[in-house]
C-alpha positions as CSV (number, residue, x, y, z in Angstrom):
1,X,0.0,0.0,0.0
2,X,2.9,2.4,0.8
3,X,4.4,1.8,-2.1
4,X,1.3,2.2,-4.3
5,X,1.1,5.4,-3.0
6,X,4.9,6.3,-3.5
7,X,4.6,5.2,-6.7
8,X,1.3,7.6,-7.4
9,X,3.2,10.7,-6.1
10,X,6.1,10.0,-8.1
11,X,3.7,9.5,-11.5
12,X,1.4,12.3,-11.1
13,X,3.7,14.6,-9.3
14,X,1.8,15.0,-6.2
15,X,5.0,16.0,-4.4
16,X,2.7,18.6,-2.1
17,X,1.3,15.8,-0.1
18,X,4.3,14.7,0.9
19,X,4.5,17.2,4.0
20,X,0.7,16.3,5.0
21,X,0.8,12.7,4.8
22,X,4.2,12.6,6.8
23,X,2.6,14.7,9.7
24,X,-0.5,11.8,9.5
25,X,1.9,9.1,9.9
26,X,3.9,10.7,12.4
27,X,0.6,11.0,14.5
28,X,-0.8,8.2,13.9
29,X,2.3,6.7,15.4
30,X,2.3,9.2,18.4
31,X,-1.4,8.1,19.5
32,X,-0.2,3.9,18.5
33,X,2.7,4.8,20.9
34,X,1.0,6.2,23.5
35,X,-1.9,4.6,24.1
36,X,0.1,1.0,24.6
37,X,3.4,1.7,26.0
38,X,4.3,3.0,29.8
39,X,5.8,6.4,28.5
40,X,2.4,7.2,27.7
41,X,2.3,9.9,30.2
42,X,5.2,11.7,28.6
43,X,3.7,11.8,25.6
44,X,0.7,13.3,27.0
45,X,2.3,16.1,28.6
46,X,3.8,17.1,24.8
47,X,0.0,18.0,24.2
């Protein structure tokens, strides 16, 4: 799936999503993180 969608970018120029669908990744992984690990309230006091 990731690299369908590399490849899409890459064949219709798309580069501007690049930037929004890092930051959707990045917190997806935050709220993944921090909902099953023990630093959890770390995190939370980022926010």
């Amino acid at each position: 799936m990731i690299k369908e969608l590399i490849e899409y970018l890459m064949k219709n120029k798309k580069w501007w999503l690049i930037p929004p669908i890092t930051i959707f990744i990045i917190f997806g992984l935050l709220v993944a993180f921090s909902t099953t690990s023990p630093v959890s309230p770390f995190v939370y006091m980022l926010f």
